[in-house]
C-alpha positions as YAML, in Angstrom:
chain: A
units: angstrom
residues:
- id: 1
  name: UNK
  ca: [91.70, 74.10, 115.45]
- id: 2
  name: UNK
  ca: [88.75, 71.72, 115.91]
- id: 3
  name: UNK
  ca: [89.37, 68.03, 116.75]
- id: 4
  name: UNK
  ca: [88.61, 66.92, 113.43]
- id: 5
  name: UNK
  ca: [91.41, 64.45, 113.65]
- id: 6
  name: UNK
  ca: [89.78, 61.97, 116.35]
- id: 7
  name: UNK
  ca: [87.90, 58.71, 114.99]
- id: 8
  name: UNK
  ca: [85.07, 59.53, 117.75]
- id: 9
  name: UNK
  ca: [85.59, 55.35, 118.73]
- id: 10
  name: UNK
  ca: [87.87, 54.29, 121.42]
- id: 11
  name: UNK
  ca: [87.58, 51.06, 119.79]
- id: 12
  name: UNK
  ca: [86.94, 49.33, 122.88]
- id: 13
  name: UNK
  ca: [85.98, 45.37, 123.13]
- id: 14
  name: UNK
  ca: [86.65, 44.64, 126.51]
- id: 15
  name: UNK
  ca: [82.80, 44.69, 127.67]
- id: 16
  name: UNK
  ca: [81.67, 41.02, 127.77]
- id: 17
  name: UNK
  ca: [78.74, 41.52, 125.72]
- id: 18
  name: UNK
  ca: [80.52, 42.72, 123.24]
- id: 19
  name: UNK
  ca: [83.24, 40.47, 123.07]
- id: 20
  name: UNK
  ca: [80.68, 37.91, 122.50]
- id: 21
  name: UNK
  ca: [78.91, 39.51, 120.01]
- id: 22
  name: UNK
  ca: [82.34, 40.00, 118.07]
- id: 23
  name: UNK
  ca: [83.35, 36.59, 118.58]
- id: 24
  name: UNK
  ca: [80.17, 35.35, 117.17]
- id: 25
  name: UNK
  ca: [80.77, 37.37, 114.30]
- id: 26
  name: UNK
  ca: [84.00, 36.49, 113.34]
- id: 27
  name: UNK
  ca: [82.68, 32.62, 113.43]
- id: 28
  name: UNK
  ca: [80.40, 33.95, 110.69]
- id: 29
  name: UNK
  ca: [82.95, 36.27, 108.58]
- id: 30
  name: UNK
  ca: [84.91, 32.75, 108.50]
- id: 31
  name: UNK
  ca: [82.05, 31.19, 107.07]
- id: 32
  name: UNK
  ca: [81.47, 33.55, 104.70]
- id: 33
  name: UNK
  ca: [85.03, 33.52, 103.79]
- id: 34
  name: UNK
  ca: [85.49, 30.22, 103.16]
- id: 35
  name: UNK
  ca: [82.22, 30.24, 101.05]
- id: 36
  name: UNK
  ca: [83.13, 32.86, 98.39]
- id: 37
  name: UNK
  ca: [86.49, 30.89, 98.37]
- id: 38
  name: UNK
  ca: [88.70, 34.20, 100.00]
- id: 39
  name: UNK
  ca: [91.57, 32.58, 100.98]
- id: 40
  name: UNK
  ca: [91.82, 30.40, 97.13]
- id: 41
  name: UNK
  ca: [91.81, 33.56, 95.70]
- id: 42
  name: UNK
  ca: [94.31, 35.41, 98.07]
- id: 43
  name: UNK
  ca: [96.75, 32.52, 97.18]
- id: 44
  name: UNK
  ca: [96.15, 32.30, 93.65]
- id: 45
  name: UNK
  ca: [97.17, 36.36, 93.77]
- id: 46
  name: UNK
  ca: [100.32, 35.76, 95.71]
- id: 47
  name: UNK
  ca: [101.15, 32.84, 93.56]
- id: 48
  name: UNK
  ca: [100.97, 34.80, 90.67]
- id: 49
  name: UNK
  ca: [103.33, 37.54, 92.68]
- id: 50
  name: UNK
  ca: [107.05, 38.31, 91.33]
- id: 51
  name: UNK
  ca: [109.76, 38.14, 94.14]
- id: 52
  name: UNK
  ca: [109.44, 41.33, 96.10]
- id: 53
  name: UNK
  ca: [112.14, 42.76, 98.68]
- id: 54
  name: UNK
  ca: [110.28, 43.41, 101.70]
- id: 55
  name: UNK
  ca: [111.90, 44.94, 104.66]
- id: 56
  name: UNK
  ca: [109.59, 44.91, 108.77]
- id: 57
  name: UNK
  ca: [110.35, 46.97, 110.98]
- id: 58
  name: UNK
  ca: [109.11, 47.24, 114.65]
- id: 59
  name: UNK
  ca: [109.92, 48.52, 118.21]
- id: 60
  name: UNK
  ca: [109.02, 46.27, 120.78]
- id: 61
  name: UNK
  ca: [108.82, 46.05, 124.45]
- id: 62
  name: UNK
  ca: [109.81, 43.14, 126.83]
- id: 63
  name: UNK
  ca: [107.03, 40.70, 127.24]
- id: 64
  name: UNK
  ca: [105.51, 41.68, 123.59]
- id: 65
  name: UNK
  ca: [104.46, 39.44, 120.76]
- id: 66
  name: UNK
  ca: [107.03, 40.54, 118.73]
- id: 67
  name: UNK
  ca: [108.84, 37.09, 118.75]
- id: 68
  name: UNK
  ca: [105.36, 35.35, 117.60]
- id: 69
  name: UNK
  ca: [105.14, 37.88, 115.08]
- id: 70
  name: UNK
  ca: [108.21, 37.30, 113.21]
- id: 71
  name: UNK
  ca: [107.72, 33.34, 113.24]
- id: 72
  name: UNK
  ca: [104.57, 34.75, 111.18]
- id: 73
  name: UNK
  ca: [106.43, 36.79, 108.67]
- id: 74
  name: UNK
  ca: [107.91, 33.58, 106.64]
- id: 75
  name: UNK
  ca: [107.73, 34.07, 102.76]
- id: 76
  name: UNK
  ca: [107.61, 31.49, 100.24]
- id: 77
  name: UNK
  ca: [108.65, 33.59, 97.98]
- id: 78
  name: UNK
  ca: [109.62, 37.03, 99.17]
- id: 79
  name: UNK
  ca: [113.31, 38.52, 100.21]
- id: 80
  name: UNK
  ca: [112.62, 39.24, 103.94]
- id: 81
  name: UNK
  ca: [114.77, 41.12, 106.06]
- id: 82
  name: UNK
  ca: [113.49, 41.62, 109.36]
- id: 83
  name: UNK
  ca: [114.78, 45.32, 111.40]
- id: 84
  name: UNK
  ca: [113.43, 45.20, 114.86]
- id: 85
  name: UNK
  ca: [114.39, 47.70, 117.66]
- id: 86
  name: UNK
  ca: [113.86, 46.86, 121.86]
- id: 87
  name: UNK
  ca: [113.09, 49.74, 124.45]
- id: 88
  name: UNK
  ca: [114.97, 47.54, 126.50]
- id: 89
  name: UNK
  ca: [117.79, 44.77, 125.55]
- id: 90
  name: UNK
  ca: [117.06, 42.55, 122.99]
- id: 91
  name: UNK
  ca: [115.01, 39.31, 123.85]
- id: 92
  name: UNK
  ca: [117.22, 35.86, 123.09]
- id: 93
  name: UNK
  ca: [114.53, 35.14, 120.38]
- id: 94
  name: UNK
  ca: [114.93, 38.28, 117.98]
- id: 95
  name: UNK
  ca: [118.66, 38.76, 118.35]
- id: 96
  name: UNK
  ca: [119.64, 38.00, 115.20]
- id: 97
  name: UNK
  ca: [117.06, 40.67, 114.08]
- id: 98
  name: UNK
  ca: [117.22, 43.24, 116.56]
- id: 99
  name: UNK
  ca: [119.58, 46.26, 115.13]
- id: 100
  name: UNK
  ca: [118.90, 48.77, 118.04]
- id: 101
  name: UNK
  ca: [118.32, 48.70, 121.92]
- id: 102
  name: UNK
  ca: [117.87, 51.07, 125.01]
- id: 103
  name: UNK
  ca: [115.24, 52.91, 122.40]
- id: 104
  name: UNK
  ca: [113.27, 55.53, 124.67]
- id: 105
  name: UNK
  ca: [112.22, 57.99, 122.43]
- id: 106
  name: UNK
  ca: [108.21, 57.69, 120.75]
- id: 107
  name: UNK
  ca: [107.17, 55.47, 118.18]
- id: 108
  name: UNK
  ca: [108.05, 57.01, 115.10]
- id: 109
  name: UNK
  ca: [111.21, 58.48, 116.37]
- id: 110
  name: UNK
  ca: [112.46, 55.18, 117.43]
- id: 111
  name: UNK
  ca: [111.36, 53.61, 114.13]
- id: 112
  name: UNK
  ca: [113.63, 56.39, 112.42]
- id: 113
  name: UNK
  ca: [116.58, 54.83, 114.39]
- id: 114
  name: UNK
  ca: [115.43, 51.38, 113.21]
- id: 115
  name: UNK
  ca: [115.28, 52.10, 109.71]
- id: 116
  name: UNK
  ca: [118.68, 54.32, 109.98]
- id: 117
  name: UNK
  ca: [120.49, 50.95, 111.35]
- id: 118
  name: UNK
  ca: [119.01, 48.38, 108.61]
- id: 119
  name: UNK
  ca: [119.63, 50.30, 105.00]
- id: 120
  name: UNK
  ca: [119.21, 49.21, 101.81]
- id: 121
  name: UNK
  ca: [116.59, 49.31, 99.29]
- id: 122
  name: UNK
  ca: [113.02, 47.47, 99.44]
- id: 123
  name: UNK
  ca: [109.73, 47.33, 97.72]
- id: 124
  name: UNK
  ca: [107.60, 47.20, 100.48]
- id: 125
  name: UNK
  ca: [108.35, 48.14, 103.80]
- id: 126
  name: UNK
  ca: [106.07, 46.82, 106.44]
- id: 127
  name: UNK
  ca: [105.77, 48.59, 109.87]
- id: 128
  name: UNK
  ca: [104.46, 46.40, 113.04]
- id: 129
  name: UNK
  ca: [103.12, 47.21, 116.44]
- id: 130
  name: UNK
  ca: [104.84, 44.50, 119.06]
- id: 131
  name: UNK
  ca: [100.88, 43.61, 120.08]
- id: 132
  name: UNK
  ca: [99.37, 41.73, 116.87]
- id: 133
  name: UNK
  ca: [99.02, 38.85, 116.13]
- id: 134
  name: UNK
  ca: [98.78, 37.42, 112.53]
- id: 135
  name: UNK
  ca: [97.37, 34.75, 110.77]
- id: 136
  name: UNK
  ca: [98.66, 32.12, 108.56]
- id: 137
  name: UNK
  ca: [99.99, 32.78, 105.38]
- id: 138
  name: UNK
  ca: [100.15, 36.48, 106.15]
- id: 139
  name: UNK
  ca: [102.89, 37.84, 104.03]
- id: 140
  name: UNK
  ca: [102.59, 36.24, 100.94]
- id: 141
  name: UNK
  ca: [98.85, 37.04, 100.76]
- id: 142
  name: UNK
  ca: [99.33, 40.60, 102.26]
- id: 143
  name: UNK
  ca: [101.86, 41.32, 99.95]
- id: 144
  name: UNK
  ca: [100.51, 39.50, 96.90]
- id: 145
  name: UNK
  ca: [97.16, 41.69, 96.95]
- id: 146
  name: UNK
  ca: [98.82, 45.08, 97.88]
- id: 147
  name: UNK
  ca: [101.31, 44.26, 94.91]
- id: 148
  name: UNK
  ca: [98.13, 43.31, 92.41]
- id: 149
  name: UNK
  ca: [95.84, 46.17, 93.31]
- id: 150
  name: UNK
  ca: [98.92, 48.36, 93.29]
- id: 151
  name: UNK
  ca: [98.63, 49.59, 96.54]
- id: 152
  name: UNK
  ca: [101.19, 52.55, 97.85]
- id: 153
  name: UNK
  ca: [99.56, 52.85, 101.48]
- id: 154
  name: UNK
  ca: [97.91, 49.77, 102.95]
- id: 155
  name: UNK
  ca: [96.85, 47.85, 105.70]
- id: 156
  name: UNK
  ca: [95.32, 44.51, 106.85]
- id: 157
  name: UNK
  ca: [92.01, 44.63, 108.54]
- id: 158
  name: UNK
  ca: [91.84, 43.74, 112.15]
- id: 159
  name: UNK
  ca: [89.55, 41.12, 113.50]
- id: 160
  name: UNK
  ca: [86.22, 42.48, 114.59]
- id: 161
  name: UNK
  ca: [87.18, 41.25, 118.24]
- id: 162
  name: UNK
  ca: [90.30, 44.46, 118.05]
- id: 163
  name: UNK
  ca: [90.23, 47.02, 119.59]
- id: 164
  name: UNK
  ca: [90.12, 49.36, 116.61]
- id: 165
  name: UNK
  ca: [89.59, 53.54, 116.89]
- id: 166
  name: UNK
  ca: [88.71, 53.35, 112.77]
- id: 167
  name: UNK
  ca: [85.56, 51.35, 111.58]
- id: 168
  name: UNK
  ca: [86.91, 51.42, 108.10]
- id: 169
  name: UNK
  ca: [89.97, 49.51, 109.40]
- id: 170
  name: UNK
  ca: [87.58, 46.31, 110.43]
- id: 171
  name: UNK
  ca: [87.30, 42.98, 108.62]
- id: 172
  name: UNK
  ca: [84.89, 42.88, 105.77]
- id: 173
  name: UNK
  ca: [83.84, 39.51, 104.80]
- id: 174
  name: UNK
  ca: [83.48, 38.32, 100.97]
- id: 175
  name: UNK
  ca: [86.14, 40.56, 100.37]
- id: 176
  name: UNK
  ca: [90.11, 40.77, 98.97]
- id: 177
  name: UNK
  ca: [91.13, 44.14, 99.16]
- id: 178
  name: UNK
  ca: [88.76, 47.38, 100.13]
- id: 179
  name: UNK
  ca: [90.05, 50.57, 98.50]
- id: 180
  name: UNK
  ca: [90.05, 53.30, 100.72]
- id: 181
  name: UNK
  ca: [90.51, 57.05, 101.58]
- id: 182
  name: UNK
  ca: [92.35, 56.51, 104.82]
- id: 183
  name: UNK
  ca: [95.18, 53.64, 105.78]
- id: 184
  name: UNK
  ca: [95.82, 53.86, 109.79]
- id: 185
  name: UNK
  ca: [99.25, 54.31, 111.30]
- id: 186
  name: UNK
  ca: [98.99, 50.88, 113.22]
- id: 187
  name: UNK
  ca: [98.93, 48.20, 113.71]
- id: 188
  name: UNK
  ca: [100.60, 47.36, 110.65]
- id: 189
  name: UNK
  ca: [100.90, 49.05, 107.95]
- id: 190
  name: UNK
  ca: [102.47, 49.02, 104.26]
- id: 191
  name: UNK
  ca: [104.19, 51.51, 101.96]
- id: 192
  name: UNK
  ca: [104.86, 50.91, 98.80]
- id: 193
  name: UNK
  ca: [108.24, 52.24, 97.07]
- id: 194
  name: UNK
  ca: [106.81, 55.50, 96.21]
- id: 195
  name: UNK
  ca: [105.01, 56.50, 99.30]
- id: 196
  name: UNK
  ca: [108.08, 55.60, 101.31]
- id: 197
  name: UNK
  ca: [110.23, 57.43, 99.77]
- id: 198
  name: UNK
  ca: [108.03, 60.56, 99.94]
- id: 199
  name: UNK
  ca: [106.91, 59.70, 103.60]
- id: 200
  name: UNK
  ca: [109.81, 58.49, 105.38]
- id: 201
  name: UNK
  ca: [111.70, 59.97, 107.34]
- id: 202
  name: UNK
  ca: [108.77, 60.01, 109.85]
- id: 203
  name: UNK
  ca: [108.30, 63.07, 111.88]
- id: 204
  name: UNK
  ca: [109.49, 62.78, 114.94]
- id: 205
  name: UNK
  ca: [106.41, 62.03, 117.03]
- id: 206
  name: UNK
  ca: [105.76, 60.56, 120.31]
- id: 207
  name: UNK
  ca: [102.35, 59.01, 119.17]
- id: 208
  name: UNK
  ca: [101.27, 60.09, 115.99]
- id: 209
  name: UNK
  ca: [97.68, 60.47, 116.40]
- id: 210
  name: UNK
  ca: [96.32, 62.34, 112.86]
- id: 211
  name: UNK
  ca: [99.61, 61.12, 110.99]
- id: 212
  name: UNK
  ca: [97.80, 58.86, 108.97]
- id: 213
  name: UNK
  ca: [95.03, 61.96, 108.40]
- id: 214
  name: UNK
  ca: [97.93, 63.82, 107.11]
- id: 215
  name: UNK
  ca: [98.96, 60.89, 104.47]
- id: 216
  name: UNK
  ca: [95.86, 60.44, 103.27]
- id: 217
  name: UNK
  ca: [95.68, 64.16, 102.04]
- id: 218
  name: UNK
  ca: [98.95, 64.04, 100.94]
- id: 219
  name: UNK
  ca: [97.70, 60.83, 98.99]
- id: 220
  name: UNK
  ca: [94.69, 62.42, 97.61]
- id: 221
  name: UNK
  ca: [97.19, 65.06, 96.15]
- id: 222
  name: UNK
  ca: [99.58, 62.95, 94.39]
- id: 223
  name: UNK
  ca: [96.95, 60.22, 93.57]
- id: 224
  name: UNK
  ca: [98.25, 57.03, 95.69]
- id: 225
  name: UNK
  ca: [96.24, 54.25, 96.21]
- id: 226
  name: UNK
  ca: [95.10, 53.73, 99.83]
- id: 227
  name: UNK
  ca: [93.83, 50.11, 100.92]
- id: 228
  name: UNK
  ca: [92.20, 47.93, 104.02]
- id: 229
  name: UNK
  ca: [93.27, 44.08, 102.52]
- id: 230
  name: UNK
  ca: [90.12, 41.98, 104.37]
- id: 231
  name: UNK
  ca: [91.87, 38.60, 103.09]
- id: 232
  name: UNK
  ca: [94.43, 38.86, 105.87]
- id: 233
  name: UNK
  ca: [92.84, 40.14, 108.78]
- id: 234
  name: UNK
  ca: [94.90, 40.26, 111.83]
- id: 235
  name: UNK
  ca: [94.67, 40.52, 115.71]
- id: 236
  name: UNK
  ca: [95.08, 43.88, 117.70]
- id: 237
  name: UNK
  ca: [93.10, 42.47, 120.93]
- id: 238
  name: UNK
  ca: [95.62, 43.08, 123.71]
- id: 239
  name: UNK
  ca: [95.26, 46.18, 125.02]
- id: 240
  name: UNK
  ca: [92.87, 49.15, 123.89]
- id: 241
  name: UNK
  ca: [93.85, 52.08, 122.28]
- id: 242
  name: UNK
  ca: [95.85, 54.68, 123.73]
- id: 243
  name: UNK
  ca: [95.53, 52.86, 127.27]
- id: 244
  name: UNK
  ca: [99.73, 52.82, 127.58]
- id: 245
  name: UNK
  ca: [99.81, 56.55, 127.89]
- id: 246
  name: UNK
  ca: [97.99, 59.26, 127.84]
- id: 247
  name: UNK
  ca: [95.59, 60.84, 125.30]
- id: 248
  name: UNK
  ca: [95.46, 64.15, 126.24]
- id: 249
  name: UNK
  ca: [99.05, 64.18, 125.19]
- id: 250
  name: UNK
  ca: [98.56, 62.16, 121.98]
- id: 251
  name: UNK
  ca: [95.49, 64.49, 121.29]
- id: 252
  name: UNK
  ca: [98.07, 67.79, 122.06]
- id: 253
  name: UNK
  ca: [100.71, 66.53, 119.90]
- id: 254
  name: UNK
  ca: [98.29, 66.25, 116.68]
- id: 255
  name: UNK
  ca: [96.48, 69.22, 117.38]
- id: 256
  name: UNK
  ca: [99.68, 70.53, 116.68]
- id: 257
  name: UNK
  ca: [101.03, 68.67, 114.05]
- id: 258
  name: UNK
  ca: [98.62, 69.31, 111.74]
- id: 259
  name: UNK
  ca: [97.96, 72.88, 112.89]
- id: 260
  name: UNK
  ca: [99.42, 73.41, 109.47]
- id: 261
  name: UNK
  ca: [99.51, 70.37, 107.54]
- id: 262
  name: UNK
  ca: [96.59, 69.29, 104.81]
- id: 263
  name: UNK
  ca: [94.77, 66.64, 106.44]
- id: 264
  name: UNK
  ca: [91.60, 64.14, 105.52]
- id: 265
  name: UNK
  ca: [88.90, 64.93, 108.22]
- id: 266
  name: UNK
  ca: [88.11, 62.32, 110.19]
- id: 267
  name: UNK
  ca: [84.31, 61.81, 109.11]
- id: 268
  name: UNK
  ca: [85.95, 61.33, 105.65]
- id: 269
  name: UNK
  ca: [88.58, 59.04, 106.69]
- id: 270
  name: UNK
  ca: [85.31, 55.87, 106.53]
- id: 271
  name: UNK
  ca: [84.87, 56.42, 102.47]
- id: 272
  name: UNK
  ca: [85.41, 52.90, 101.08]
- id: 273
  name: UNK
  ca: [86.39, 53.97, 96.92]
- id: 274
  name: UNK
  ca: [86.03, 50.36, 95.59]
- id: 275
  name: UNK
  ca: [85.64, 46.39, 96.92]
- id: 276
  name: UNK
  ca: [87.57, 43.84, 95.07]
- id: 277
  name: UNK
  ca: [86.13, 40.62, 95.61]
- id: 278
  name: UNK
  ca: [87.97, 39.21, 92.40]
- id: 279
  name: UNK
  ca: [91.43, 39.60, 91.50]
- id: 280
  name: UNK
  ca: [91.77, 42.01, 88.73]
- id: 281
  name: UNK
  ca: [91.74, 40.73, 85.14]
...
């Protein structure tokens, strides 16, 4: 099987030249922003929103940002309920919402434990890496314009200063919600009701490189909408992809995981379907 699953970008930003460059140009996607009035509009769509149960789940590791993080998940109007699981023991500031510890396994088979320990039903169910950062307003605008464009797989964009392995996944400016042909497995992402309940439980994989190839066929098939929401781009800048282990083993693991699964090949996975600059009427 060829390597049709890899993005071909490391996603790299730690060169200073092109930190800078990235910087500069997130000074003038803000600009942009503000002039076609994005953020009015995001609010106006989450505004118009009815009450949605949302349920986030995330694994994180001691020293993460997973604390900031869920100070950034308050709703004005949303049922929250927050399910996060430590590799470790549970830091003093998420113990009310940590529901599993001592986690060792990989990412989506500790999320599986997660999700096991917090049932109940939702209408969105948001999954977060511990190393984002988000930006005001998040939820109810992320939410809002996944619920309005009637999103089942979806993601924010990241900042252009991220390191990002998908170009598709970057902030567009001008823009609410990009529909797209691929939604990325980090580092947050959003199922709807109906792609959850066909997706989840996630395989039992250490990394999951070319999972999110294999949902994007699967949503092709069944005719889900896939989307990148620009309006609420967050932060992945920590560390660059793949650097906390290593991707030979990441690259094994899909090879064989979609060995014989349907999957969207990577040079496909950049196919924007539609902008929305507007809400819809």
């Amino acid at each position: 099987m060829s390597d049709d699953f890899l993005s071909g970008d490391a996603g790299d930003v730690t060169h200073p030249w092109r930190r800078v460059k990235r910087a500069a140009g997130e000074l003038a996607f803000a600009a942009v922003d503000r002039a076609a009035r994005v953020g009015r509009r995001a609010d106006a769509v989450a505004a118009a929103t009815p009450p949605q149960r949302v349920l986030v789940a995330c694994v994180y590791r001691p020293g993460s940002l997973a604390a900031e993080a869920a100070r950034g998940l308050r709703s004005e109007r949303h049922e929250v309920r927050l399910a996060f699981g430590a590799t470790a023991d549970a830091e003093p500031a998420l113990l009310a919402t940590t529901v599993a510890t001592g986690l060792g396994g990989g990412k989506f088979e500790n999320l599986n434990l997660v999700l096991e320990a917090a049932p109940g039903e939702f209408d969105w169910l948001l999954v977060l890496d511990d190393d984002v950062r988000l930006p005001e307003r998040f939820l109810d605008r992320f939410v809002g314009l996944c619920s309005h464009f009637e999103l089942d797989l979806a993601q924010p964009a990241q900042s252009q200063r991220s390191h990002s392995a998908w170009r598709v996944t970057r902030r567009r400016p001008a823009s609410l919600v990009r529909e797209t042909r691929f939604v990325e497995i980090g580092p947050l992402t959003a199922f709807g009701r109906r792609a959850a309940g066909e997706l989840l439980p996630f395989p039992p994989l250490r990394f999951g490189w070319g999972l999110d190839l294999h949902w994007a066929a699967l949503a092709a098939e069944r005719g889900w909408r896939l989307g990148v929401v620009d309006a609420t781009p967050v932060r992945h800048e920590a560390a660059v992809v793949g650097s906390a282990y290593r991707t030979r083993d990441a690259r094994a693991e899909a090879a064989t995981f979609l060995a014989d699964r349907p999957h969207l090949p990577a040079a496909s996975a950049g196919e924007v379907v539609a902008t929305h600059r507007r809400a819809l009427r």
